[in-house]
Steps between C-alpha positions, in 0.01 A plus 500: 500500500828494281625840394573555145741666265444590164494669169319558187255717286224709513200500253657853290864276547677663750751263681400489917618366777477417824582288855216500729240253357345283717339167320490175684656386179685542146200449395306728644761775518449455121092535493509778736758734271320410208145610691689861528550481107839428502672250321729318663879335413464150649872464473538794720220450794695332767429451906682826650807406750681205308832464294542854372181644620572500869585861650818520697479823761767719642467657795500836503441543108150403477213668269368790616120634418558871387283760553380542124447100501279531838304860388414324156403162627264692788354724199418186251334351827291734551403543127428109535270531826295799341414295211345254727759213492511233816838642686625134424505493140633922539772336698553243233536700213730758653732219610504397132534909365784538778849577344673472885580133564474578865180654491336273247588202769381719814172570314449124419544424883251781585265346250510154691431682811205677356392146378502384805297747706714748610467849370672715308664730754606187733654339220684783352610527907664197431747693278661786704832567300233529192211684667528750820305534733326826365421310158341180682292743791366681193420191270304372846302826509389512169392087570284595790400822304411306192731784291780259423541626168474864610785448797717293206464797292606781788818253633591512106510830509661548828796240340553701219525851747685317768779415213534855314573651873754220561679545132472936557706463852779221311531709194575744718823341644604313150670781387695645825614096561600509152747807514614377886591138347666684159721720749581262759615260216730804350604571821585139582734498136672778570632433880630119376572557123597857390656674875741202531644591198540865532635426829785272340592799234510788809694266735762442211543961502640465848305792561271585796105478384277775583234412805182423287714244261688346770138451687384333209768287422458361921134447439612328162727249693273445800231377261764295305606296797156490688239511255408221661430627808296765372292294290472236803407814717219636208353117530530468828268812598228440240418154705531650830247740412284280280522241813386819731244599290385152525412508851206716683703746652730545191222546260312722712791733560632489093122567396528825748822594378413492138203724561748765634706493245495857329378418118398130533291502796276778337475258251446190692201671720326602184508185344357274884253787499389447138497094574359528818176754344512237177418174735305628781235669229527163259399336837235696586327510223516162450339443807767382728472571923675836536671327758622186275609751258734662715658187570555457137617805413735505805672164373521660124643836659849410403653654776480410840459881670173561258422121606503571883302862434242328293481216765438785807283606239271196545572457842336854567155407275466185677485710840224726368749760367583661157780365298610901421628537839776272488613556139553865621699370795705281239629814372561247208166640254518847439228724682274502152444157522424488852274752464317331146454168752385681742214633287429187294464326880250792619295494137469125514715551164819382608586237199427805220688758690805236491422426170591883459767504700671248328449625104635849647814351675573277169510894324722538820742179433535611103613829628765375748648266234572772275624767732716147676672492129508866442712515849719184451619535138664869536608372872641183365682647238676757699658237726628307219664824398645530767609126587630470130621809394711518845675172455559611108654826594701367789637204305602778227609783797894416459513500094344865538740571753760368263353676211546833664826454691611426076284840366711722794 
């Protein structure tokens, strides 16, 4: 099979194209668009990969499949399958509807795979960066279920909740980054720009500076002549602790330390908590293992201290035990939630109890956020006060000394 690109016009005249068809020919890359009602621009069908067609890659600046691409293509799917079309000619049709490059290609692969016997969750396996691991256990329960289109549905929806909690906890730091880049930039003028040059008028007075102006006016120099230094230093400590964080140890002790933190780490539980309630009832409703679904959720836990307490988690329920107990020992989940589990275990309920624990810790998440930029903004703006209005006033200390030594 040759793979085709191409252009040209629906039936109501709408110009289309696209660079997945697969014809053994011209010719029948031809018959087949004109079997979907479109008319094709023979001029402009050509074999995909030659003269100007072929792709050239960068590493590291590849397509990516966003979350809105992924939620809509799983929703259409499952629109598809309910209507009663053969998953291969779903597959074949969303690859065509597809807007992402990437994911039209990834779905053309997975519709080979399909073709050729495997199923759906064991060729969407195929395609981790694409689909997780939570996404393919839940497409594989809703095969074996025979409620593919129902699971489809409930990972759409999960998608879409997944990505307003992500956005809520980065619009929360947008603004504070914003203000700390604004005054680090003023900052950064001032010390090489404006000091020097207050610091070549006073030195030409002969006159001894008062402490705060002279202080300045030393800092001012220092970062003249080893700015350099400073920003090697700045660089130098982000990859040291991006190559810590990178290893085991590292991570596991960055993770811990963030969840101290004061402000952020109330925020940071809330939010595992809410993901961790989100996947584990999505799972169990679905009809995963409970103990496959803590395996999932631990890997999608986003931090490697609520990783290890879900994983003790599952070690306890494969020994018999509950999988309260050693969430309470985690100290990570707040005593609520422990408790919730604990009852959802005992009621043979657990999946809607988490399903409740989750919606009530999202409430929780929206709250942090706002009281987070309630806190920061006043905070923020009082330091900048300070930093600023102290360099401004000790820059200008000697005129007003001046200015008064004249007035007497």
């Amino acid at each position: 099979m040759t793979t085709f690109v191409w252009e040209g016009r629906t039936a109501q005249g709408r110009m289309v194209k696209g660079d997945n068809l697969e014809a053994p020919s011209l010719e029948a890359a031809l018959a087949r668009l004109r079997e979907q009602r479109i008319r094709p621009i023979p001029n402009r069908v050509r074999e995909k990969g030659k003269g100007l067609e072929r792709q050239i890659s960068i590493p590291g600046f590849g397509e990516k499949v966003t979350t809105k691409d992924l939620s809509l293509a799983t929703r259409q799917l499952a629109t598809m399958i309910d209507a009663g079309l053969p998953i291969v000619q779903c597959l074949d049709i969303l690859a065509q509807q597809s807007e992402s490059k990437l994911l039209r290609n990834t779905i053309t692969t997975i519709r080979k795979d399909v073709e050729g016997g495997c199923t759906l969750a064991d060729a969407l396996r195929k395609h981790p960066k694409v689909f997780d691991d939570l996404y393919t256990n839940m497409v594989e329960a809703g095969e074996a279920g025979g409620i593919l289109n129902t699971i489809l549905n409930r990972i759409s929806l999960f998608i879409e909740k997944a990505n307003r909690l992500k956005k809520k906890v980065k619009g929360a730091m947008i603004y504070p980054c914003a203000i700390v880049f604004v005054a680090v930039a003023v900052v950064t003028v001032l010390m090489i720009w404006v000091i020097p040059v207050f610091a070549e008028l006073y030195g030409s007075m002969g006159k001894a500076l008062p402490m705060p102006t002279q202080i300045c006016i030393n800092i001012s120099n220092w970062f003249v002549a080893y700015w350099y230094l400073l920003l090697g230093g700045a660089i130098g400590i982000v990859m040291a602790i991006s190559t810590y964080y990178k290893t085991p140890h590292g991570r596991m002790n960055i993770d811990r330390l963030l969840l101290r933190m004061p402000i952020i780490g109330d925020l940071l539980r809330k939010v595992a908590v809410a993901r961790f309630s989100q996947n584990m009832s999505l799972l169990l409703s679905s009809g995963v293992p409970i103990l496959d679904g803590l395996l999932i959720t631990a890997k999608t836990a986003g931090n490697k201290v609520v990783e290890k307490a879900i994983m003790e988690s599952r070690v306890s329920i494969s020994q018999g035990k509950t999988v309260a107990e050693p969430l309470r020992e985690s100290k990570i989940f707040p005593p609520l939630v422990c408790s919730m589990v604990a009852v959802g275990e005992s009621t043979g309920g657990l999946d809607a109890m988490l399903k409740k624990v989750a919606e009530l810790y999202e409430e929780e998440v929206d709250d942090a956020v706002n009281n987070l930029t309630a806190m920061m903004e006043p905070l923020i703006m009082v330091v900048l006060g300070v930093v600023l209005g102290g360099l401004v006033i000790a820059m200008y200390l000697p005129i007003f000394q001046m200015g008064s030594l004249v007035g007497g």
